[in-house]
C-alpha positions as CSV (number, residue, x, y, z in Angstrom):
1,X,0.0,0.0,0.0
2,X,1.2,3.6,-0.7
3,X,1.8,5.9,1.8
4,X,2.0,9.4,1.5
5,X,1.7,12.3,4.7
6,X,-1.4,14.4,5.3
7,X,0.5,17.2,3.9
8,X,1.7,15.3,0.9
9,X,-1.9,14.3,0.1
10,X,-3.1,17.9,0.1
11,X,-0.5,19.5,-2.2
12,X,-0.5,16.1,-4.3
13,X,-4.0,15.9,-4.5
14,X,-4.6,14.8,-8.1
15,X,-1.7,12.4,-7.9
16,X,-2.9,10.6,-4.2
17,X,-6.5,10.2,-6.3
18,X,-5.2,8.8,-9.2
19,X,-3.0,6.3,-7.3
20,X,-6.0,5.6,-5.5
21,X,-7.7,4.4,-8.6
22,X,-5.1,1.1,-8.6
23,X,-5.2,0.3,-4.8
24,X,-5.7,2.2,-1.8
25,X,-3.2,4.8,-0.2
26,X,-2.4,5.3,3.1
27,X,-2.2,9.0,4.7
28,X,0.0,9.7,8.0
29,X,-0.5,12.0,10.1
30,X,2.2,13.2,12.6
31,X,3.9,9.9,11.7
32,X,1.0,7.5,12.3
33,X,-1.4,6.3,9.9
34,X,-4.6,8.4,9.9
35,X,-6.4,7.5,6.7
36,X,-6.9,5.2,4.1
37,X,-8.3,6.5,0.5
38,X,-9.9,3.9,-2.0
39,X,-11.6,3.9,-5.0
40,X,-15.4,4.6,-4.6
41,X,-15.5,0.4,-5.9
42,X,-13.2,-0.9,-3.5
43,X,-15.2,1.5,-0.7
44,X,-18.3,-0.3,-2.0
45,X,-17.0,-3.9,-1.6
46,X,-15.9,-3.1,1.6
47,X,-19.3,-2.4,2.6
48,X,-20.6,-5.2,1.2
49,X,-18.9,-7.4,3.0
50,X,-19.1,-5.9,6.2
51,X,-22.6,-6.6,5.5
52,X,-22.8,-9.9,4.3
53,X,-20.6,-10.6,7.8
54,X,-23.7,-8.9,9.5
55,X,-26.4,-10.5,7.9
56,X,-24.1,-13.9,9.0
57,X,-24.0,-13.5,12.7
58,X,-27.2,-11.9,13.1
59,X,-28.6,-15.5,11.3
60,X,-26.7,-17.4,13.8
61,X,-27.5,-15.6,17.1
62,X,-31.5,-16.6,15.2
63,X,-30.4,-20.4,14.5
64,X,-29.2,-20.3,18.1
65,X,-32.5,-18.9,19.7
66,X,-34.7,-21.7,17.4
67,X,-32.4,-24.0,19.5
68,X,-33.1,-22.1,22.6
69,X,-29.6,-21.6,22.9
70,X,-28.8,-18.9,25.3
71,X,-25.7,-17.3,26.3
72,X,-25.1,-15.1,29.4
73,X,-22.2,-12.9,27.6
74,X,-23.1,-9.1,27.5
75,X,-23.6,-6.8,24.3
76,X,-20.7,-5.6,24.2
77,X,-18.6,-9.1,24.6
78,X,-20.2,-10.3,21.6
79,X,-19.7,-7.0,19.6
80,X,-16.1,-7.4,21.0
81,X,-15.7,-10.6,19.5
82,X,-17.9,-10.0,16.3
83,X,-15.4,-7.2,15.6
84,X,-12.3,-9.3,16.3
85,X,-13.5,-12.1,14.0
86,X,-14.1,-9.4,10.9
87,X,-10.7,-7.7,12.1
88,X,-9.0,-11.5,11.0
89,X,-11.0,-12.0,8.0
């Protein structure tokens, strides 16, 4: 992945877009990465598939109340984990 600073980005605008276009380009700030720019396609995949991974755990935590499976982990330990997992994939 490309990297180019915040400052780089801004005076290289055109550039940082059309190197966008091929794959996505990462923008520091202070030294750390801050951003990532895609291409409105690769954005759109993105979402898809954050989607598609939603639509899949909300049909198991269903498949697992049909079973009257029940768990007593909180909210936010399964978000924690549902995040991890999608973090991997």
């Amino acid at each position: 992945m490309k990297t180019v600073t915040a400052n780089t980005a801004k005076q290289q605008l055109g550039q940082v877009l059309d190197s966008a276009r091929t794959g996505p380009v990462s923008i520091t700030k202070h030294g750390r990465p801050a951003f990532v720019l895609t291409s409105k396609e690769d954005y759109d995949s993105l979402v898809e598939l954050k989607f598609e991974h939603l639509k899949r755990e909300v049909q198991t935590g269903f498949d697992a109340l049909d079973r009257e499976e029940f768990s007593d982990k909180t909210f936010e330990q399964i978000a924690a984990e549902v995040m991890s997992e999608f973090k991997q994939s």
